[in-house]
Structures are given as structure tokens and as C-alpha cells.
C-alpha positions in Angstrom: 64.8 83.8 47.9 67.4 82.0 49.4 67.7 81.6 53.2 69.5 83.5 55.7 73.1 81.5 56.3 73.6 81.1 59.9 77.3 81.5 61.5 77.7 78.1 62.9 77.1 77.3 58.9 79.6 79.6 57.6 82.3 78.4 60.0 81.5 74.8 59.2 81.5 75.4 55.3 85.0 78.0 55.8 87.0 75.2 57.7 87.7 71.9 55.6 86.6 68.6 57.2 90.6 67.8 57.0 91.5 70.5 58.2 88.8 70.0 61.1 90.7 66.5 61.7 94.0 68.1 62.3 92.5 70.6 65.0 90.8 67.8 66.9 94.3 65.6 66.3 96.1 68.8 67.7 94.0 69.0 70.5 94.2 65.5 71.0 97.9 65.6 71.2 97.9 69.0 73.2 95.6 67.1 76.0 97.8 63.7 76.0 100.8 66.3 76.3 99.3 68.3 79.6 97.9 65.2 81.1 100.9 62.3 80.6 104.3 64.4 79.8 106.8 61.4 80.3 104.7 59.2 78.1 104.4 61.1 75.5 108.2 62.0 76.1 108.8 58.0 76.4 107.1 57.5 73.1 108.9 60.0 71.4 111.7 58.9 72.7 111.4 55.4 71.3 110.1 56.5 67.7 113.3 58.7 67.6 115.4 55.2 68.7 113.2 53.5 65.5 114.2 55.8 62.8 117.8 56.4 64.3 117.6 52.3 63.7 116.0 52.0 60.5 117.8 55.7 58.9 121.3 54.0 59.6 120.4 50.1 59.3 122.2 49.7 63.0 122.5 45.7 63.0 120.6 44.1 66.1 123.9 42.5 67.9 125.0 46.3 68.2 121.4 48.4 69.0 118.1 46.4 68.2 115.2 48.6 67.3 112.1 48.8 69.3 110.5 47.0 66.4 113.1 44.0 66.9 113.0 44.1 70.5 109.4 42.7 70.4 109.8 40.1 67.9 112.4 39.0 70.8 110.1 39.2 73.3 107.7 37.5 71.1 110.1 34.5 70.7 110.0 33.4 73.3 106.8 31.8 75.2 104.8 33.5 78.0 106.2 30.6 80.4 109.4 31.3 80.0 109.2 34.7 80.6 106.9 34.4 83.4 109.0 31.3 85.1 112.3 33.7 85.1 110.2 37.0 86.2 109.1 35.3 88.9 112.4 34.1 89.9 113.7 37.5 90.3 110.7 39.0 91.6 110.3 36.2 94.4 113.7 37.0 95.2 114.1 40.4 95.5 110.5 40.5 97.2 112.3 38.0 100.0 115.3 40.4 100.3 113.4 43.7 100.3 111.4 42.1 103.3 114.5 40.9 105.2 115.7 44.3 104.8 112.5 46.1 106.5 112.2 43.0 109.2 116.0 44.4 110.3 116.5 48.1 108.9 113.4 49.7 110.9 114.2 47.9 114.5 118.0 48.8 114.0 117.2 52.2 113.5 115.2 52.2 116.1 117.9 50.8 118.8 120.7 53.5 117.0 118.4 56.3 118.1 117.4 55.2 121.3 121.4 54.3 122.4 124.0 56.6 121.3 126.8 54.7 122.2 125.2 51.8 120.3 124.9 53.9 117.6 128.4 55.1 117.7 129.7 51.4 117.9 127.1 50.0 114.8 126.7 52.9 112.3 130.5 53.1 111.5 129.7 49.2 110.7 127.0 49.9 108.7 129.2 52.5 106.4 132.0 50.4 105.8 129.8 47.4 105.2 127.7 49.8 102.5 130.8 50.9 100.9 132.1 47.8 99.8 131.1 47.1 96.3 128.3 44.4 96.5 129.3 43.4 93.1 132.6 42.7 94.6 131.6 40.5 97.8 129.0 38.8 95.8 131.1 35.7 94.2 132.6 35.5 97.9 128.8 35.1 99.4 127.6 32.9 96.9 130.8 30.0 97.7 130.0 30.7 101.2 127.2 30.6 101.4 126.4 27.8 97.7 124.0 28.4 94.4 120.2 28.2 96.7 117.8 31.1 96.8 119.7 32.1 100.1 123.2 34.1 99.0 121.0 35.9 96.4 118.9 37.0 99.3 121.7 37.7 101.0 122.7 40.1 98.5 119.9 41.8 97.7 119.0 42.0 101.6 123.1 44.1 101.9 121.7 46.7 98.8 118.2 47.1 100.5 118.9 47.6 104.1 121.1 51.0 104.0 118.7 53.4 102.4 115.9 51.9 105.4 118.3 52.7 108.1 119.8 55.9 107.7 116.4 57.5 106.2 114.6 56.0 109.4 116.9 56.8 111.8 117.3 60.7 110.4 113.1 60.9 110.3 113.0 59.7 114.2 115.4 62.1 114.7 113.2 64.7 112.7 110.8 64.8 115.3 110.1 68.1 116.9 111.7 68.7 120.5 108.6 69.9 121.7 106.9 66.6 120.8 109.3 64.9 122.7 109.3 66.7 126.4 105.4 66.8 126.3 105.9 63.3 125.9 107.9 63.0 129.0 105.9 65.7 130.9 102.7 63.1 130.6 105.2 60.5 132.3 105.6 58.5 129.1 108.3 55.8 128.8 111.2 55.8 125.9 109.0 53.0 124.4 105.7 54.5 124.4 107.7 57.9 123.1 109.0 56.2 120.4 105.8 54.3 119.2 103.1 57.1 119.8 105.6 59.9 118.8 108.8 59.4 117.1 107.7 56.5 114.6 104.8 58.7 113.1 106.5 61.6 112.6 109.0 59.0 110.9 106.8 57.6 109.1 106.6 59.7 105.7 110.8 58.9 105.7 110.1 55.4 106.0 107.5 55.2 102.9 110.3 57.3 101.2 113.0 54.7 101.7 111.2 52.1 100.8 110.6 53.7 97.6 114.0 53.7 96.9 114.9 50.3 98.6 111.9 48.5 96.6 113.7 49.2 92.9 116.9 48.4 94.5 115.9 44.8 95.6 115.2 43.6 92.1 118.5 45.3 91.1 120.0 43.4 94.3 118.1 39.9 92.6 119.7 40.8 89.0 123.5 41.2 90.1 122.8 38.1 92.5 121.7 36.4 89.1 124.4 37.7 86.8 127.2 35.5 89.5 125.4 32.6 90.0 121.8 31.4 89.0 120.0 28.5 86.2 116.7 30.8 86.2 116.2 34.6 86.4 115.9 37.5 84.7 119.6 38.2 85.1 120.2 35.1 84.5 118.5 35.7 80.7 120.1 38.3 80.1 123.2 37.2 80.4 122.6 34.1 78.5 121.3 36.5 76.0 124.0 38.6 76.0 126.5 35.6 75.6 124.8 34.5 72.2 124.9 38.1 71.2 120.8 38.2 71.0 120.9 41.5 72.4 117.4 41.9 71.2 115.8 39.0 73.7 118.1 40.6 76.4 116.2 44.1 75.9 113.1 42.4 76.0 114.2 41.3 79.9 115.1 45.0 80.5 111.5 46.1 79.8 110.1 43.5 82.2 112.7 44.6 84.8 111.4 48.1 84.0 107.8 47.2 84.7 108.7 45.3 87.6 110.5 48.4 89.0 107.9 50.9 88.2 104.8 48.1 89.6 106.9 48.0 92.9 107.1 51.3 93.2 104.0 52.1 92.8 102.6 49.3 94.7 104.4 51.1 98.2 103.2 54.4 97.3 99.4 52.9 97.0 100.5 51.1 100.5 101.3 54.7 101.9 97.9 56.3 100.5 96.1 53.0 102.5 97.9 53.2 106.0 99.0 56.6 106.3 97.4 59.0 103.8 97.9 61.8 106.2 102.4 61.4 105.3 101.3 62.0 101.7 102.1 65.5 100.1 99.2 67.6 99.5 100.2 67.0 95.9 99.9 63.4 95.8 97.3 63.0 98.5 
């Protein structure tokens, strides 16, 4: 007499053991999908870029394919890479924090004065609306080929974004803050650092979110005018020799670099003010 078949048996013995692999690669994918939607959009992105490469045999001076991208990036050493990295990172770090050191007193001193405000923000526009990439050969025989003009440049990117999102979050702050401020005898100096700067605070983190990426940005268009070392520098050097595949390779590091930065401030935010953080992100 045979035994009773149980149901956990029949399903096992009505679904293939392949076909049992595809569900669990399915589910796999359907997981990856809900939990990491703009890498798995970035990696489908860059097998599209692969067979668009290989389907119409692109040649690498035109497009190089992801594949030839990192045999560029493998050619050359880890010294090299990490001696013109560095570069650019040291110099767009120095620049972002020139631009804080400035942007957050300046705004400061615009809200507090309105006729300073009125004689220094116009400044501050025209000086912004000039293209840097324009001004930048003029700063660096100005100022020579040291670490300074590229400061100097990336310092004039940085600083705008800091000072008009500052300036608009002190101004942000609720009326009724401010006269219950004043009815507890406080000073315009203890108003604005016990009241105005924390409300502000949230737009700070926010501008130097958008400032951060801008510095190395700032550091590559310093590079591309005048520099012996850089990313920028690589790139254009690259570029020149029509080795357009070495030159990608310098993109992706300024890619990681931007998206490291990035999220370096917004860890910075969750450590000294976790209460400005969305709800979402908190």
C-alpha cells in the first residue's frame, strides 16, 4: 500500500527545481528593485551603454564601453589615481570651507542690517553672475599656478548657494519667535543665536549639500585652466591624447567623490542636529 502524499510533497514534485530557481531569482530581483531603485536603474543603465557599445562596435576615442572604461582605470596604478584624487579633493575641501568660514557670518550681518544688505547683496549677484569659467584664467595670472587661485575659484562657486539659502532660513523664522524673544529682554545677538540660527539651521545643512558637490566641480574647472596634478588636470590630459577611456575612469572617481561628500554632510546633520532632519530621513 503506498503512502499518503502530503501537499508540501505534491507542490515540490509539480514545480521543477529550475523553475524553483527562477522564482527565487524573480524574487531576488523584485526585492533588490523595492529596496535600491537607482541601482538597479544605474546598472541597467550601464548594461544598456555595454551592448549599445559592443551591438554597434562604437570605437573607444568616440564612446568607450563600461567594459573599456575599467581596463582604463586599470592602467593606470592606484598612486596615480590616488595622488591626483587627492589633489582635487584637498582643494575643493579648502574652498568649500572658505566658503562656510564667510557665507554663514555674511548672511548673518545681511539680515541683521538692511541697509547693509541692500548695499552687499546686489554685489553678491553680479559677482555670481559672471561666468566663473570666464574670470578664472584672469584669477589664476593674478593671482599665479599655487593651490591659492584654485581656491579662490572654487571658494566664488561655493559661497552663493550658503548665503542666500541662510539668509532666506533666518528670515524663515516665525514672527512670534522673534517678539517673545524681545519680550524676555533678549539682545539682537542672543536672538539670532538662540533663535534665528536654529530655525535656520535645516537651510544651512541643505546648502551645504548643494555647495559640497559644487566645490569639487569649483577644483575641476580650476584644474582644467591651470594645474600639473588633478583630476581635471587628467582628464584633460586624457582628453588631449584622445584616451577618452582613462578620462571616464576620472569621471567615476569625481562621481564618488561627489556622492561621498554628500553624504558625508547629511551624516554630519543626522550627528548635530537630527531634530532638522525630515521625518523621512530621520
Amino acid at each position: 500500500m503506498k503512502s499518503p502524499i502530503t501537499y508540501a510533497e505534491s507542490s515540490s514534485r509539480a514545480v521543477p527545481r529550475d523553475d524553483r530557481a527562477g522564482f527565487r531569482f524573480i524574487d531576488w530581483c523584485s526585492c533588490l528593485w523595492k529596496r535600491h531603485p537607482a541601482l538597479v536603474t544605474g546598472l541597467g543603465l550601464v548594461a544598456l551603454w555595454q551592448l549599445g557599445c559592443s551591438t554597434f562596435d562604437v570605437p573607444t576615442y568616440l564612446l568607450p564601453s563600461p567594459a573599456q572604461i575599467l581596463e582604463g582605470f586599470a592602467a593606470q596604478p592606484i598612486s596615480t589615481w590616488a595622488l591626483h584624487t587627492w589633489t582635487t579633493f584637498r582643494v575643493a575641501m579648502m574652498g568649500f570651507g572658505l566658503a562656510i568660514a564667510v557665507s554663514i557670518p555674511l548672511a548673518v550681518m545681511l539680515v541683521s542690517s538692511e541697509s547693509l544688505s541692500r548695499a552687499v547683496y546686489p554685489i553678491i549677484v553680479a559677482i555670481q553672475s559672471v561666468p566663473i569659467v570666464a574670470i578664472a584664467p584672469i584669477i589664476i595670472v593674478v593671482l599665479g599656478t599655487s593651490d591659492l587661485p584654485r581656491v579662490v575659484i572654487t571658494f566664488l562657486i561655493t559661497f552663493f548657494p550658503i548665503v542666500v539659502t541662510t539668509a532666506a532660513g533666518l528670515m524663515a523664522t516665525p514672527p512670534e519667535a522673534i517678539e517673545l524673544s524681545r519680550s524676555l529682554r533678549a539682545g539682537q545677538l542672543r536672538c539670532m543665536l538662540h533663535v534665528r540660527l536654529p530655525y535656520a539651521v535645516p537651510y544651512i545643512f541643505s546648502s551645504l549639500k548643494v555647495s559640497v558637490t559644487l566645490s569639487l566641480i569649483g577644483a575641476v574647472v580650476a584644474e582644467f585652466v591651470a594645474a600639473e596634478r588633478g583630476l581635471g588636470y587628467f582628464i584633460q590630459f586624457s582628453t588631449v591624447y584622445f584616451k577618452l577611456n582613462q578620462a571616464f575612469g576620472a569621471l567615476l572617481i569625481l562621481v564618488a567623490l561627489n556622492l561621498t561628500t554628500f553624504k558625508a554632510v547629511g551624516a554630519l546633520q543626522r550627528l548635530v542636529a537630527p531634530w532638522s532632519l525630515p521625518k523621512r530621513d530621520a
